[in-house]
PAVOLO-96050 format. One record per residue: x, y, z of N, C-alpha, C in turn; residue in three letters. Coordinates in steps of 0.05 Angstrom, whole numbers, plus 32768, in hexadecimal, padded with zeros to 4 digits. Each point is the difference from the previous one (the first is absolute). Layout:
BEGIN
XYZXYZXYZALA ...
***
This chain:
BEGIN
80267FC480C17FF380047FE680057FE87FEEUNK 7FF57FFF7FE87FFF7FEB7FED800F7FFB7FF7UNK 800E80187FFB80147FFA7FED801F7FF7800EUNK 8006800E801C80147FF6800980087FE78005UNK 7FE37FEA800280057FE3800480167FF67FDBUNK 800280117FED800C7FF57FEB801C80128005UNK 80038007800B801980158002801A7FEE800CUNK 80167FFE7FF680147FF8800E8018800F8000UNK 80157FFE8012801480138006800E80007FE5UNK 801A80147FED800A7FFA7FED80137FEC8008UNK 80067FEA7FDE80107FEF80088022800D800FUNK 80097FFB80078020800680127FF580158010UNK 7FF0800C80007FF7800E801C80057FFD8016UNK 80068017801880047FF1801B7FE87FFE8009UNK 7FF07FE77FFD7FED7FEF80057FFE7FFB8020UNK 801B8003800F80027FFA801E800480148009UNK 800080137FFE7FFC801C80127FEA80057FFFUNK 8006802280097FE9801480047FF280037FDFUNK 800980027FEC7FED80017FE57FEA7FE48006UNK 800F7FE380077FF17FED7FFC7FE480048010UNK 800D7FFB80187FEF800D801F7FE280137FEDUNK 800B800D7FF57FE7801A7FF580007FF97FE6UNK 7FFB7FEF7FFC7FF77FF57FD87FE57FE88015UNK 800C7FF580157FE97FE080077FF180128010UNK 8009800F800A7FF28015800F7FEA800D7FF0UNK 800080027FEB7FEB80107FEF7FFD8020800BUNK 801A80047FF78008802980117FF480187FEBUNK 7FFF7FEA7FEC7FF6800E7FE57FE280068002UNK 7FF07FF6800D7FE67FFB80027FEF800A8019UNK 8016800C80128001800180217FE480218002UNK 7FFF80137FEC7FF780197FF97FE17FF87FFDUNK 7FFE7FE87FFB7FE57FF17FF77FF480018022UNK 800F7FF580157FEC7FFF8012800D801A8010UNK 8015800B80008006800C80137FF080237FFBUNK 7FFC80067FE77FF680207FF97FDB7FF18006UNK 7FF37FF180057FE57FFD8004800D80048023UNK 800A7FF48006800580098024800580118006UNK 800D80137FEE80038024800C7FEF80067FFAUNK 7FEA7FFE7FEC7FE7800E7FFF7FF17FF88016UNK 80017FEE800B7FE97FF78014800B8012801AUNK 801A7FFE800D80128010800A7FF580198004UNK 7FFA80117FE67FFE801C7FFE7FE080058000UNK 7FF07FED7FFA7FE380037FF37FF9800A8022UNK 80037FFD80117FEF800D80198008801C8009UNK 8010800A7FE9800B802280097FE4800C7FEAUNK 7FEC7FEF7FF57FEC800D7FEE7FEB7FF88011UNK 7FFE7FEB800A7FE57FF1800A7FFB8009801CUNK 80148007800E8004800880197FE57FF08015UNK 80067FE780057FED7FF2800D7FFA8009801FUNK 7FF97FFD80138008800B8018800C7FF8800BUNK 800D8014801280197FEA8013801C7FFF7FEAUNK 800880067FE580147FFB7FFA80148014800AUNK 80127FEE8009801E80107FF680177FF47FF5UNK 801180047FF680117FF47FE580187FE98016UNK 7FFD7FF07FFF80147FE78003801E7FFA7FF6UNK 80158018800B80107FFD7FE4800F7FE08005UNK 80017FF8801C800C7FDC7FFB7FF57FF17FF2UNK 7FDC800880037FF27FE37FFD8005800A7FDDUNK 800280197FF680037FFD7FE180177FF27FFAUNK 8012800A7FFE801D7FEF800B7FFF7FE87FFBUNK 7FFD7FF7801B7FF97FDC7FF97FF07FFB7FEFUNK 7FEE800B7FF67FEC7FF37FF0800B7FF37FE9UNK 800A80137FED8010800A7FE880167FF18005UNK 800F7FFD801580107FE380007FF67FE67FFEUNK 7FED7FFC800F7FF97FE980007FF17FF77FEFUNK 7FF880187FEA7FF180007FE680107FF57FECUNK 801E80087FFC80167FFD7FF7800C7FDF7FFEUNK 7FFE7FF7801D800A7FE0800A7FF17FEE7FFBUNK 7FDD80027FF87FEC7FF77FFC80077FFB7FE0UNK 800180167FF5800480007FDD801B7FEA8000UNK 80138002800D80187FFB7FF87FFD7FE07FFCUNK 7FFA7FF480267FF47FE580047FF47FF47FE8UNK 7FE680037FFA7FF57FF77FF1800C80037FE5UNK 8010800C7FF4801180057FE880127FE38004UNK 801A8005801780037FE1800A7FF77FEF7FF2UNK 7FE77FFE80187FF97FE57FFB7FEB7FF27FDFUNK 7FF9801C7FF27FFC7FF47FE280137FFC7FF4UNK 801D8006800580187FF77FEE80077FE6800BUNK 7FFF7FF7801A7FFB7FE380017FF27FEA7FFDUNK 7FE7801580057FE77FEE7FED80047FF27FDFUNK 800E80148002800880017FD3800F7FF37FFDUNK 80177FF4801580147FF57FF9801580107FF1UNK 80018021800A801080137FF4801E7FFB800AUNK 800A7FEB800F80157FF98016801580057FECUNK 801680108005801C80037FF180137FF18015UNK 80207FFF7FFE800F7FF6800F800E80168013UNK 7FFB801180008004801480167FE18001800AUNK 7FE680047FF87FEA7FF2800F7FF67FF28002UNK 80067FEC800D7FEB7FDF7FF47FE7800C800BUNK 7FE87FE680007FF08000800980028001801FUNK 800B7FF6801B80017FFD800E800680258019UNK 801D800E7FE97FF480187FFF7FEA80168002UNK 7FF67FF97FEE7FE8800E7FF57FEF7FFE8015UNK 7FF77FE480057FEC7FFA80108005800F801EUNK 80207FFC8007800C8010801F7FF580127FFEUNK 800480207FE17FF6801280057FEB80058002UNK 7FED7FFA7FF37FEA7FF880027FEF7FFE801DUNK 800F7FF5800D7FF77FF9801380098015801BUNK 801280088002800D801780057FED80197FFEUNK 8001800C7FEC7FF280187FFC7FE17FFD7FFFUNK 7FEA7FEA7FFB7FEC7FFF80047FF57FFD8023UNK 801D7FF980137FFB7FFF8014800280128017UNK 8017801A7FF7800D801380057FE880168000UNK 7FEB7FF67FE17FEA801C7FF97FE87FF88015UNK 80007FE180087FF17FF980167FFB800E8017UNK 801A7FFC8009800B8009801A7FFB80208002UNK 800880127FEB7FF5801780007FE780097FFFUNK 7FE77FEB7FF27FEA800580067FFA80008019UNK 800C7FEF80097FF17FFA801B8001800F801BUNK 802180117FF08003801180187FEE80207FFEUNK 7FFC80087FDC7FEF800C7FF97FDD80008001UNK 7FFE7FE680107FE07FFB800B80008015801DUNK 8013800580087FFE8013801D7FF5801C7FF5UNK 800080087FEA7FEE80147FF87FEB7FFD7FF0UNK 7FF57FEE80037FE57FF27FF97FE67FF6800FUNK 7FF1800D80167FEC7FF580057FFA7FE57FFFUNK 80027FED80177FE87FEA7FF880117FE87FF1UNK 80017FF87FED800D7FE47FEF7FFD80087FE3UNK 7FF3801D7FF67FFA7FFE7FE2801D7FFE7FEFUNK 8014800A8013801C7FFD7FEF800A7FE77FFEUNK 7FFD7FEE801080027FE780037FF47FF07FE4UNK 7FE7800780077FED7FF47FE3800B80087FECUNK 800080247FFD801580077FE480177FEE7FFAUNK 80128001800F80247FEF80037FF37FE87FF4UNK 7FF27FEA800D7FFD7FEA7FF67FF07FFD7FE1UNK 7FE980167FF57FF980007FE9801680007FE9UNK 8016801480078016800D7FF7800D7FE97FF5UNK 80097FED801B80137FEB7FF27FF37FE77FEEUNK 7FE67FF980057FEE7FF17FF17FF4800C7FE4UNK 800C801280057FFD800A7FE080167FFC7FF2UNK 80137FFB8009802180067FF380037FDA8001UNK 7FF47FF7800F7FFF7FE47FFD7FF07FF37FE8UNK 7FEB800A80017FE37FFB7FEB801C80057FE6UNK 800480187FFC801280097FE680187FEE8002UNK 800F7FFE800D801D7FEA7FFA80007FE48000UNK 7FF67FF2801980057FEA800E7FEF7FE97FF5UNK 80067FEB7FF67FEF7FE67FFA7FE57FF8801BUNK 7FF17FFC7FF67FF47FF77FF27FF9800F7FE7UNK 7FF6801E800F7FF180177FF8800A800C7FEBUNK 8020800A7FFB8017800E7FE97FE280107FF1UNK 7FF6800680097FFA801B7FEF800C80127FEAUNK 801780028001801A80067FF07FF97FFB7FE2UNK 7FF17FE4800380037FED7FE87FEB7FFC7FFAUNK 7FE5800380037FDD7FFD80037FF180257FF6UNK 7FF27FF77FF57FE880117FFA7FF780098021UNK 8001801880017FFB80188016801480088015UNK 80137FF67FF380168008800F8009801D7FFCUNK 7FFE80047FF17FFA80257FFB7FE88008800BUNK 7FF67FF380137FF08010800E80068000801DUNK 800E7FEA8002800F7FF9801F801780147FFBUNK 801480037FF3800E801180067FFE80237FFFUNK 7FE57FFC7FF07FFC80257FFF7FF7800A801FUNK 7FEE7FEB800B7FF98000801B801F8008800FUNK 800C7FEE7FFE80157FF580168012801C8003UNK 800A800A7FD6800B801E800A7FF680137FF7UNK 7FDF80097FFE7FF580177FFB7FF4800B8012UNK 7FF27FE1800C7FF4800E801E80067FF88020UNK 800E7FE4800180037FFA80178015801B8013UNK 8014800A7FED80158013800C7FF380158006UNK 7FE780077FEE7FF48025800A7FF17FF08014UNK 7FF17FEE80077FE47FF68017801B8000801EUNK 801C7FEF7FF8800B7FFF8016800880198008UNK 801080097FFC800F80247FF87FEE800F8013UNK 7FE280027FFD7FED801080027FFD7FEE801DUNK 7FFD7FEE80057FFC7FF7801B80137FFE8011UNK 80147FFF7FFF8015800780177FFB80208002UNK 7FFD80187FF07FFC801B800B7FEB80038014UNK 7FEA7FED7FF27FE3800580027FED7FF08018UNK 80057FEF7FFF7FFE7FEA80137FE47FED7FF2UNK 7FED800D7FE67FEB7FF57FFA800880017FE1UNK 7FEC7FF97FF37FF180077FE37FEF80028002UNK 7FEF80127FE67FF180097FF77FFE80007FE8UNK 7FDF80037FF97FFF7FFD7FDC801480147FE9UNK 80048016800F801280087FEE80187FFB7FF8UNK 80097FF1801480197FF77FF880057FED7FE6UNK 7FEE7FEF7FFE7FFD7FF37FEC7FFD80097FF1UNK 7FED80157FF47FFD800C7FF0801880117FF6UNK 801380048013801D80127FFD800F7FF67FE9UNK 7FFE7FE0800B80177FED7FFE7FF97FF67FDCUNK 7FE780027FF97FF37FFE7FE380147FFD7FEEUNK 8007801E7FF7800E80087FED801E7FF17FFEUNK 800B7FF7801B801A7FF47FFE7FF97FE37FF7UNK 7FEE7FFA80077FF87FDD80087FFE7FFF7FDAUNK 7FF3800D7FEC800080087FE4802280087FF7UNK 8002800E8005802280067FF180117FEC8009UNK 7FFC7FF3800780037FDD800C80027FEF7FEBUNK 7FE5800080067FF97FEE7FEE800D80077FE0UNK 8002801F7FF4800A80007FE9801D7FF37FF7UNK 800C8008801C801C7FF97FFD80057FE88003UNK 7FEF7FEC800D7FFE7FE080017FFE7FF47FE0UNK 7FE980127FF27FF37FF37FF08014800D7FEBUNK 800E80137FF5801880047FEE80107FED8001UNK 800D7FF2801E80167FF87FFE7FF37FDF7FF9UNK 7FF17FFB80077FF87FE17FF77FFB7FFE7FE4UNK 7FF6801D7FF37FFC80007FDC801F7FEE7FFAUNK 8016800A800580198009800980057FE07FFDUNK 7FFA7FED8012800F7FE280077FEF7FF67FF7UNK 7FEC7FFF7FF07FE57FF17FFC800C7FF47FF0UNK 80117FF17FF880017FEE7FEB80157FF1800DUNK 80128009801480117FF480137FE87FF18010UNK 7FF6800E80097FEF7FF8801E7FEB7FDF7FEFUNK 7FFB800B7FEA7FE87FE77FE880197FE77FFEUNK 801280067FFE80187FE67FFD80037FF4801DUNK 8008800A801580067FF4800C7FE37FF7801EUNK 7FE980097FE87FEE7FF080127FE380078009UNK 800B80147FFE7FF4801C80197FE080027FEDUNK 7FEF8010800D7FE680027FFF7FFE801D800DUNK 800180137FF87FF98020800D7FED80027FEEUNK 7FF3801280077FE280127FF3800980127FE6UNK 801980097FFC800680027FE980007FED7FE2UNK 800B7FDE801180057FF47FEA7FE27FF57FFEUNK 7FEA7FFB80107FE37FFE7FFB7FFC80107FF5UNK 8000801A80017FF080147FED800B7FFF7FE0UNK 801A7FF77FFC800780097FEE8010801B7FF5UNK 801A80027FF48010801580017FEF80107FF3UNK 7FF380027FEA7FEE801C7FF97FEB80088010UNK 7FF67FF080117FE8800E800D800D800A8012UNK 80167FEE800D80058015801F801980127FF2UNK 801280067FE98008801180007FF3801E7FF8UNK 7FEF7FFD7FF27FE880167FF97FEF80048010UNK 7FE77FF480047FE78004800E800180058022UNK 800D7FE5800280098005802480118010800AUNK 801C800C7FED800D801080057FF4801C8004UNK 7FEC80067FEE7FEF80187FF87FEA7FFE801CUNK 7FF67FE980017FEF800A801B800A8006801DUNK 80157FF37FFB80128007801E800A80197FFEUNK 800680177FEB800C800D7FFF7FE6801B8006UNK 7FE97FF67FF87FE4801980047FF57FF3801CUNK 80037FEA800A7FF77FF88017801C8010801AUNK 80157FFF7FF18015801A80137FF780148005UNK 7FF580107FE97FF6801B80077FE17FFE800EUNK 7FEE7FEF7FF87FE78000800780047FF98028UNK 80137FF38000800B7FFA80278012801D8009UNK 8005800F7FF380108013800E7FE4801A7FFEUNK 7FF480037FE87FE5801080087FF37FFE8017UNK 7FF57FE180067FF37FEF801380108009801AUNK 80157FFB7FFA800F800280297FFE80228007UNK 800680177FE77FF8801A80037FED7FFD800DUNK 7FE77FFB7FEF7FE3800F80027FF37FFA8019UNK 800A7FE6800C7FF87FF780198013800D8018UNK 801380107FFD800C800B8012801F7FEE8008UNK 80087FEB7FF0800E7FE5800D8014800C7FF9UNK 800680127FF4801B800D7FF37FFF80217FF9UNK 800A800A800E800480197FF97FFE80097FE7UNK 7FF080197FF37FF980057FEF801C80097FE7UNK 80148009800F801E80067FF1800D7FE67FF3UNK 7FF87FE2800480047FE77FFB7FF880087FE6UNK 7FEF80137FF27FF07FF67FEE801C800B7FE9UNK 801480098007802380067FF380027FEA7FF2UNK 7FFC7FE4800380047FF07FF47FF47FF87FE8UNK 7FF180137FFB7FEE7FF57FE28016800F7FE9UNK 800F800A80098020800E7FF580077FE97FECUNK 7FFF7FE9801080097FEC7FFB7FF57FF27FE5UNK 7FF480087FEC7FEF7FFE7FF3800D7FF47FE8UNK 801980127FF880127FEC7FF0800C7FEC8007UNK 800B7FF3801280057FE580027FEC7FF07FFEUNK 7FE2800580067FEE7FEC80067FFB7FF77FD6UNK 800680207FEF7FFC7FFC7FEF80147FF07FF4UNK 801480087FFE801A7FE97FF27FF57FE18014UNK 7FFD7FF980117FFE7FE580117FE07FF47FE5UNK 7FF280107FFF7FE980007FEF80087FEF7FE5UNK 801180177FF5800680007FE380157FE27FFCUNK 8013800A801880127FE07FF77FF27FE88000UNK 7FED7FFA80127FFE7FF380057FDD7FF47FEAUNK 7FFC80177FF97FED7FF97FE2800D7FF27FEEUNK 8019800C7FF6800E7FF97FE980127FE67FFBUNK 80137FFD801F80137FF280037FFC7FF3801BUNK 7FE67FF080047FFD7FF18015800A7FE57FF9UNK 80047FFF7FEC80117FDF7FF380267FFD8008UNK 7FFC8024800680237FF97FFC800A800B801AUNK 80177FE980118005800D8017801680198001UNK 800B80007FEF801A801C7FF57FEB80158001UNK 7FE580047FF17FF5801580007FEC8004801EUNK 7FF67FEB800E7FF580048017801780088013UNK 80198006800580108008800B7FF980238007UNK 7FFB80047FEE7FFC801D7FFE7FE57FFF8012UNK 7FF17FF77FFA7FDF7FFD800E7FFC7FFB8024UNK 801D7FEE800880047FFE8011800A8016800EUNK 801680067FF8800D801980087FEE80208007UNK 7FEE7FF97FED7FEE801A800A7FEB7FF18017UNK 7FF27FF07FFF7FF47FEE8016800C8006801AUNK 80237FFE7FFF80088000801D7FFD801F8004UNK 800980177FEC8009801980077FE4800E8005UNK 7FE57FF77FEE7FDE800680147FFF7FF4801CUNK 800E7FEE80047FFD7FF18013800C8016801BUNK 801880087FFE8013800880117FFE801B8006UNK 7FF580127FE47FF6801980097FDA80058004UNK 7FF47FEA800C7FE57FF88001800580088020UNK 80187FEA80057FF87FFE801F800D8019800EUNK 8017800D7FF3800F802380057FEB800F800EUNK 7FF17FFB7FE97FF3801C7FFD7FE080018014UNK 7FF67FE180007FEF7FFF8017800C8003801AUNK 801F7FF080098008800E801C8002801B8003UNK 8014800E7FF17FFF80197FF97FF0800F8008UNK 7FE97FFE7FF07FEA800A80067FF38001801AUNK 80067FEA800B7FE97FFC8014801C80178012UNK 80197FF580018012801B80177FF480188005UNK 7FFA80037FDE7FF980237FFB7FE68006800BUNK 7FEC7FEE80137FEB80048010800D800B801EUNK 8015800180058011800E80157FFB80188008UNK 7FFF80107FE68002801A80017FDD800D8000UNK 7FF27FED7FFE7FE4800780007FF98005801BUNK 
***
């Protein structure tokens, strides 16, 4: 996420352990790709394609290697940044980095044995060229106008399209359509937390679609359309069948979308008050994706 590239461990912290390990790791952020992979996971106990039956390894691995994928690339943007402490230099960073993006490899590959054909292959390789596009020079996306769109991709929908194809062995248009509503509450929580650093991110360089638009348009207008374009994608994945009709629990959710609304009308200038805006961003975020797995379980009993 955006915001973790400005995050550093506290000063006297144990920076060289297990806290450090899970601060470069971005463990904080890990719910971002890993709750779109249990929905994808669970989305074929609704869709019931033919031929399914439930994979509990290949879920398993997935969700790990969903996990090692996030972590890697977390890595390797804190060495990209030159985030290197003296319990992590750069040289570090880059080991893990390298380590866990190769470990989530290796698990794809062994997770292509329940995949028909090479499309998991193609998936695996899109996967990591997206996490490249987003971190790695030339490309740093991180730091460029549409990079909030590379990463809403990377964890709104790449985890439900993969998730769904190790059970499944294919895709189908619905799946995409499933994956909508996350690929949006994504994007909200991207776009809070950059309101958030936008004046960090404007100093030290950076160019995101926030600081093009401008803090009052994207904290009002864009915040507001992302937040009716959430509900207008969770109607959409209903009405087409892509999501169980009990998904529709989440319009519950109606007060956070409104405080995320309101803060972010009022106090898109100030990052103390977008804190709050964020915080509801992640918690639509986290009971978005609940309540579509959830849901889709509760097609069991049908």
């Amino acid at each position: 996420m955006a915001g973790e590239a400005r995050d550093r461990p506290p000063a006297g912290g144990p920076s060289g352990g297990a806290l450090g390990f899970l601060h470069f790791a971005g463990f904080r952020y890990w719910t971002a790709s890993l709750l779109p992979a249990l929905v994808g996971t669970t989305l074929p106990f609704w869709l019931r394609p033919p031929g399914f039956s439930f994979k509990w390894l290949g879920a398993i691995e997935f969700l790990i290697a969903t996990i090692l994928l996030h972590a890697g690339f977390s890595f390797l943007q804190a060495r990209v940044e030159d985030r290197s402490t003296a319990d992590w230099p750069g040289s570090r960073l880059l080991g893990a980095a390298s380590v866990c993006i190769v470990a989530a490899g290796l698990m794809g590959l062994h997770l292509s044995k329940f995949v028909p054909g090479s499309i998991f292959i193609v998936y695996g390789l899109s996967t990591i060229f997206t996490g490249v596009l987003y971190v790695a020079p030339p490309f740093s996306f991180w730091r460029r106008v549409g990079g909030e769109q590379v990463i809403c991709a990377g964890l709104g929908l790449l985890p439900v399209l993969g998730a769904y194809l190790v059970q499944t062995g294919d895709l189908t248009r619905t799946v995409y359509l499933a994956s909508l509503p996350l690929v949006v509450v994504t994007a909200l929580w991207v776009w809070t937390d950059e309101l958030i650093t936008r004046v960090d991110d404007e100093q030290a360089g950076r160019r995101t679609t926030v600081i093009l638009f401008g803090a009052r348009f994207s904290g009002r207008f864009v915040v507001l359309a992302l937040s009716i374009l959430f509900y207008a994608t969770l109607f959409l994945a209903v009405f087409t069948a892509s999501i169980i009709p009990l998904s529709l629990v989440a319009v519950l959710s109606f007060g956070l979308v409104r405080t995320v609304v309101a803060v972010s009308w009022m106090g898109y200038a100030s990052p103390m008050r977008m804190l709050e805006a964020r915080r509801n961003a992640f918690t639509l975020h986290f009971a978005t994706c609940i309540i579509i797995a959830a849901s889709s379980l509760a097609a069991l009993r049908g």
